[in-house]
C-alpha positions as CSV (number, residue, x, y, z in Angstrom):
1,X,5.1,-7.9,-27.1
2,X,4.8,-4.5,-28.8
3,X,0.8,-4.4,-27.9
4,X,1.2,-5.6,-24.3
5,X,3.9,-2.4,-23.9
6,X,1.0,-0.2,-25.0
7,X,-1.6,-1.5,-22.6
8,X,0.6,-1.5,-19.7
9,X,-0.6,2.1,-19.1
10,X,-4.2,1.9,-19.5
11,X,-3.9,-1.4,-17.1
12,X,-1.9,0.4,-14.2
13,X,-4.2,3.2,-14.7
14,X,-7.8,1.2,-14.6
15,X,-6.0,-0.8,-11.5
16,X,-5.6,3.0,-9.5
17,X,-8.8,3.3,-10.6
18,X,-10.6,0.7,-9.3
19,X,-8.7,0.8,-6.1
20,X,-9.3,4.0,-5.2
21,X,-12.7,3.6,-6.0
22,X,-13.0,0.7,-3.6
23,X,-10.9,2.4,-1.0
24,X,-12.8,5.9,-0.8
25,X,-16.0,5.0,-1.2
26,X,-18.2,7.0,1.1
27,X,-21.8,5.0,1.0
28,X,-19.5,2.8,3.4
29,X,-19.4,5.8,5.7
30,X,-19.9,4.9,9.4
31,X,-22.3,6.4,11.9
32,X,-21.1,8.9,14.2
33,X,-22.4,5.9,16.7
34,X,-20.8,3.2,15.0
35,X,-17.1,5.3,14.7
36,X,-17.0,6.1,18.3
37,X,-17.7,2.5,19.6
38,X,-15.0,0.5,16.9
39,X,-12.7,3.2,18.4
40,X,-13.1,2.5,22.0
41,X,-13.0,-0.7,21.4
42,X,-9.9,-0.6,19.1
43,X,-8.3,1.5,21.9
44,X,-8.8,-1.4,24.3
45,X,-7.2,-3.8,22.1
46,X,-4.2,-2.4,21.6
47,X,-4.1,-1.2,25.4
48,X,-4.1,-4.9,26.0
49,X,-1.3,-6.0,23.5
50,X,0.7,-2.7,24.3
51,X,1.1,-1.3,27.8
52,X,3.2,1.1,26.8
53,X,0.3,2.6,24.6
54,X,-2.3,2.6,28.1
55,X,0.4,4.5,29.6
56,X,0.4,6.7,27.1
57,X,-2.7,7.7,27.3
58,X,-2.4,9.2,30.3
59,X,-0.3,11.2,29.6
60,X,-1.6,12.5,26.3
61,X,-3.3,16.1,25.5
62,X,-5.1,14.1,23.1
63,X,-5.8,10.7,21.0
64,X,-6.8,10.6,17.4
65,X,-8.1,6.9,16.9
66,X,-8.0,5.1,13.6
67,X,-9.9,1.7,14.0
68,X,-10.1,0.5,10.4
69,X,-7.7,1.3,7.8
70,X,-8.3,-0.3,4.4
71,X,-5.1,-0.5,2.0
72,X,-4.7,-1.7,-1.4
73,X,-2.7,-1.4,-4.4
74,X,-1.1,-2.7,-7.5
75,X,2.0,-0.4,-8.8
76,X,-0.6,2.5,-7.6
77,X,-2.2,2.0,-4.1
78,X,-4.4,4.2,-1.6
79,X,-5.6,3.4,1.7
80,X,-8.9,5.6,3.7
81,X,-10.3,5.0,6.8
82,X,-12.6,7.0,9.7
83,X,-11.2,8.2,13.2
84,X,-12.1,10.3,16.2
85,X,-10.5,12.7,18.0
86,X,-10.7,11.6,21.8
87,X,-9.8,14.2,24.2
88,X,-10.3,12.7,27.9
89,X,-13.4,10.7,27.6
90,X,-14.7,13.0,25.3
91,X,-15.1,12.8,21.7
92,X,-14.3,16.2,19.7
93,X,-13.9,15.6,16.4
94,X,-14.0,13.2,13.3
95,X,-11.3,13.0,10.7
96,X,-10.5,11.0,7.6
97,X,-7.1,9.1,7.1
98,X,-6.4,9.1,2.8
99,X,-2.9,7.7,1.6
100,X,-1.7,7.4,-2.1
101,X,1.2,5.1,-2.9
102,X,3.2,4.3,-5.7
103,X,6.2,1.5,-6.1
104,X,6.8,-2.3,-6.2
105,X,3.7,-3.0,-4.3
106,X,0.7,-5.8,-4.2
107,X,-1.9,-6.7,-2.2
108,X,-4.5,-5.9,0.3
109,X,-4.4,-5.1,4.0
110,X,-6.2,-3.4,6.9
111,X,-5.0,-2.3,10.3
112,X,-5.8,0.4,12.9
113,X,-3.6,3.4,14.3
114,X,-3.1,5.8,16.6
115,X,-2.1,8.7,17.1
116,X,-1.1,9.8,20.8
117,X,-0.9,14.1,20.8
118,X,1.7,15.0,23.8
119,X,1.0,18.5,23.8
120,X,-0.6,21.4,23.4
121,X,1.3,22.3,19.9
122,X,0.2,19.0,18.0
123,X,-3.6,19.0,19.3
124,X,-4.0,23.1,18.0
125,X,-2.1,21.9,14.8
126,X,-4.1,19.1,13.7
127,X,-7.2,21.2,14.6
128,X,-6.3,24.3,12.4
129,X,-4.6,22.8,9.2
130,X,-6.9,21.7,6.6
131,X,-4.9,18.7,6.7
132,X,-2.5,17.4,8.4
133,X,0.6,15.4,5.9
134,X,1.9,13.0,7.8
135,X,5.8,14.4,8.0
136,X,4.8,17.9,8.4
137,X,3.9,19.9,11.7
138,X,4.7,18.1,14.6
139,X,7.4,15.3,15.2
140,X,5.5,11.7,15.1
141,X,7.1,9.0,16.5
142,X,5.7,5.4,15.3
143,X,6.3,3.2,18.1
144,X,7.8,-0.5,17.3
145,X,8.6,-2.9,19.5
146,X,12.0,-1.3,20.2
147,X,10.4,1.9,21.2
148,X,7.9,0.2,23.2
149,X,10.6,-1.3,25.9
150,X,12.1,1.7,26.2
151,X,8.9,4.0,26.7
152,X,7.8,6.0,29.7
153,X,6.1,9.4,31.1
154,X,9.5,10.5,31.7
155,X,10.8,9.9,28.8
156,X,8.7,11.7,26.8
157,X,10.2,13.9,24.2
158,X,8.1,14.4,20.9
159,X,4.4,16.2,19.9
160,X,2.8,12.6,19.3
161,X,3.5,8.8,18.9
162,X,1.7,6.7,16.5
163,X,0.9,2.9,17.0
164,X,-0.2,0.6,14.1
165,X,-2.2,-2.3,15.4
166,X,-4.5,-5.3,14.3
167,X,-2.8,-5.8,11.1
168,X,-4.8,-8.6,8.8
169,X,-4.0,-9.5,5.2
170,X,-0.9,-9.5,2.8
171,X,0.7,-6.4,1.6
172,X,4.3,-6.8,0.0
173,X,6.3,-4.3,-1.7
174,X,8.0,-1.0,-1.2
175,X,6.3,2.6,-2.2
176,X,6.5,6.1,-1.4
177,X,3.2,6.8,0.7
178,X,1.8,10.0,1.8
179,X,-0.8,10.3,4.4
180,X,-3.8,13.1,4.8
181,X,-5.7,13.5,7.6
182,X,-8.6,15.8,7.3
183,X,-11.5,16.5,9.6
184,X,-15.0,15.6,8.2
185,X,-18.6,15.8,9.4
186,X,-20.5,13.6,11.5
C-alpha cells in the first residue's frame, strides 16, 4: 500500500503529461484552408440545430468559430483546438483555444464552440489582449437550451454568447477549467 502512495504522484503527473502532449500537439496543425472550411461548415451545423444561433449571427459585430475542440484528462486534463475569427463573410484572424483542468475528472471528448461578439467592446478586446481568459473582459453568455427559447435581437443584453455544439465521446467528472484564447499565425 505504502509503494502505491508513493507512485500516485509520478502517475498523475506522467497522465498530465501525456495528455497534454496529445492535446497540443502542433504537427496536427490545420491549413489556413482547411480551418476556414471545418468552420463554415461547423457554423452551418449548429445554425441548423439552433435557430437562435443563425439569428444571432445577424446581429453580431463578430464570430469567433471553434470547429474541433479536443478534451482529455485523468485528475489533470487540457483541451486545444483552432478557430477563426469571422467578421461578415470575411475571415480576420486565427486564434487557439487551450484549457487546463484539474478535479474528479475522466475521459475523452470533443466538441465545437462559438463565440458570438455583440459589440464593438468584445471584438477590440479579444483583438488587443494577448489572451483572452475566459471570465475576464467582456460578459459571455453560454447559451443552453433555456436561453435559446428565450433569445432574440431585442433581447440582446451582453458583449457575446457562446454555443457548445457537436459534442462526441464521454467525459465525466467535475474540475476547475480555465480557458485561453490566443491569436496564432496562419
Amino acid at each position: 500500500m505504502y509503494k502505491l502512495r508513493s507512485l500516485l504522484p509520478a502517475l498523475i503527473l506522467a497522465t498530465a503529461s501525456m495528455v497534454s502532449m496529445s492535446v497540443m500537439n502542433p504537427a496536427s496543425a490545420a491549413t489556413a484552408e482547411d480551418l476556414d472550411k471545418d468552420s463554415r461548415q461547423a457554423l452551418q451545423t449548429l445554425y441548423d440545430t439552433q435557430p437562435s444561433a443563425k439569428t444571432l449571427s445577424s446581429a453580431a459585430k463578430a464570430v469567433l468559430v471553434f470547429p474541433n475542440i479536443v478534451k482529455a484528462g485523468l485528475v489533470f486534463g487540457g483541451s486545444y483546438g483552432e478557430g477563426e475569427l469571422i467578421e461578415g463573410s470575411k475571415v480576420v484572424d486565427y486564434y487557439n483555444s487551450v484549457t487546463g483542468s484539474w478535479g474528479l475528472q475522466a475521459g475523452a471528448q470533443s466538441y465545437g464552440y462559438a463565440v458570438f461578439l455583440m459589440t464593438d467592446k468584445a471584438v477590440q478586446y479579444i483583438r488587443e489582449t494577448k489572451g483572452w481568459e475566459i471570465g475576464v473582459g467582456p460578459t459571455i453568455v453560454v447559451v443552453d437550451e433555456g436561453v435559446a427559447k428565450n433569445l432574440s435581437t431585442s433581447s440582446l443584453k451582453d458583449d457575446a454568447y457562446a454555443f457548445i455544439f457537436s459534442q462526441q465521446g464521454l467525459m465525466a467528472g467535475v474540475s476547475i477549467e480555465g480557458t485561453k484564447i490566443s491569436r496564432i499565425d496562419r
